[in-house]
C-alpha positions as a LaTeX table, in Angstrom:
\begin{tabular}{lrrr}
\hline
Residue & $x$ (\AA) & $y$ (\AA) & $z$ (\AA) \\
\hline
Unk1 & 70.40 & 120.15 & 141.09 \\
Unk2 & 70.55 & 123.55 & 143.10 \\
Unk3 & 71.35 & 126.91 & 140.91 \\
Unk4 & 74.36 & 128.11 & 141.18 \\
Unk5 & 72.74 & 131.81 & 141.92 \\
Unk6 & 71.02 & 130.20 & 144.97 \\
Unk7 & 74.37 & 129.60 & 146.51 \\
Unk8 & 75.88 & 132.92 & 145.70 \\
Unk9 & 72.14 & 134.71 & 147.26 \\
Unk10 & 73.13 & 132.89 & 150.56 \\
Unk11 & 76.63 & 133.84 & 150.43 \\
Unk12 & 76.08 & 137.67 & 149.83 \\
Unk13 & 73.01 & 137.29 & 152.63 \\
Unk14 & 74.91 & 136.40 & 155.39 \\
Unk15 & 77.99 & 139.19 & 153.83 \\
Unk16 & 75.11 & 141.51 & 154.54 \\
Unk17 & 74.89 & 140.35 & 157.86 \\
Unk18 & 77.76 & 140.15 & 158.68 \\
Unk19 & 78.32 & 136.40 & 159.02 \\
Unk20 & 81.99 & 135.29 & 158.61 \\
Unk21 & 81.27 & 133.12 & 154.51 \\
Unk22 & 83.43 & 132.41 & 152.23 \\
Unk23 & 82.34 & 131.36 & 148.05 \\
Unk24 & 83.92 & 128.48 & 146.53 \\
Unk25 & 84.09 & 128.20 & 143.04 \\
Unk26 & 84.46 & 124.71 & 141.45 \\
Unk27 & 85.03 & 123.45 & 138.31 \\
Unk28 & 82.67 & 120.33 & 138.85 \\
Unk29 & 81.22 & 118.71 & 141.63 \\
Unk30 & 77.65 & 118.09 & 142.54 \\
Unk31 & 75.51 & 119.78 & 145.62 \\
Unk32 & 77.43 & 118.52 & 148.67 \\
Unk33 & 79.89 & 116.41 & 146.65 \\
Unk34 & 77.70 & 113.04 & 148.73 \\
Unk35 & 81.20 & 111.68 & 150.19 \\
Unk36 & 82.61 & 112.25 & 146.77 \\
Unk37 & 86.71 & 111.60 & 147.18 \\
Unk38 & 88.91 & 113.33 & 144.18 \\
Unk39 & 90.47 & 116.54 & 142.96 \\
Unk40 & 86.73 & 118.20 & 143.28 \\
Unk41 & 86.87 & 117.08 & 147.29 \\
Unk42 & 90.11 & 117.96 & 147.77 \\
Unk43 & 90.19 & 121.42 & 146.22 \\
Unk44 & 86.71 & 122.28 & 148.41 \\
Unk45 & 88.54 & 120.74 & 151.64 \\
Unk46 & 91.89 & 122.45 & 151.09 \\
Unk47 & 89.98 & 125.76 & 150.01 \\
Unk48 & 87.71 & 125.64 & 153.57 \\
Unk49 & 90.45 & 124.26 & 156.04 \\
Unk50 & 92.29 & 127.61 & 154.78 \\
Unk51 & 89.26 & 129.57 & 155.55 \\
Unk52 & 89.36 & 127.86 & 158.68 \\
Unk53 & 91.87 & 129.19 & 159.82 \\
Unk54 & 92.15 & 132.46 & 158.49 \\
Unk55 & 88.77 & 133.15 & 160.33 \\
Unk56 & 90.51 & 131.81 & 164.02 \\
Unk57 & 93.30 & 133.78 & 163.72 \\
Unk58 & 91.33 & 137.04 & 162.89 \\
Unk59 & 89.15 & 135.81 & 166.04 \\
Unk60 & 92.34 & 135.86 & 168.40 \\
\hline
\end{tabular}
């Protein structure tokens, strides 16, 4: 299992940087859900694929 804080260390790093991230918190789930399918999956798809595109348009 990877700690939680290791994941939120990378996130504010590449903040810091000034790399485009975005944190998703999940209720459960394991470290890269491993082609999981269910509300877990779905949640971090929907959550990223909004991301996603919020990021292009600020690109344009």
């Amino acid at each position: 299992m990877v700690p939680l804080n290791n994941s939120k260390m990378f996130y504010e790093a590449l903040l810091a940087n000034k790399v485009p991230a975005k944190y998703f918190t999940l209720p459960s789930g394991g470290h890269g859900l491993n082609g999981y399918k269910g509300p877990m999956w779905d949640a971090w798809q929907t959550q990223s694929m909004q991301w996603l595109v919020k990021l292009h348009a600020k690109a344009k």
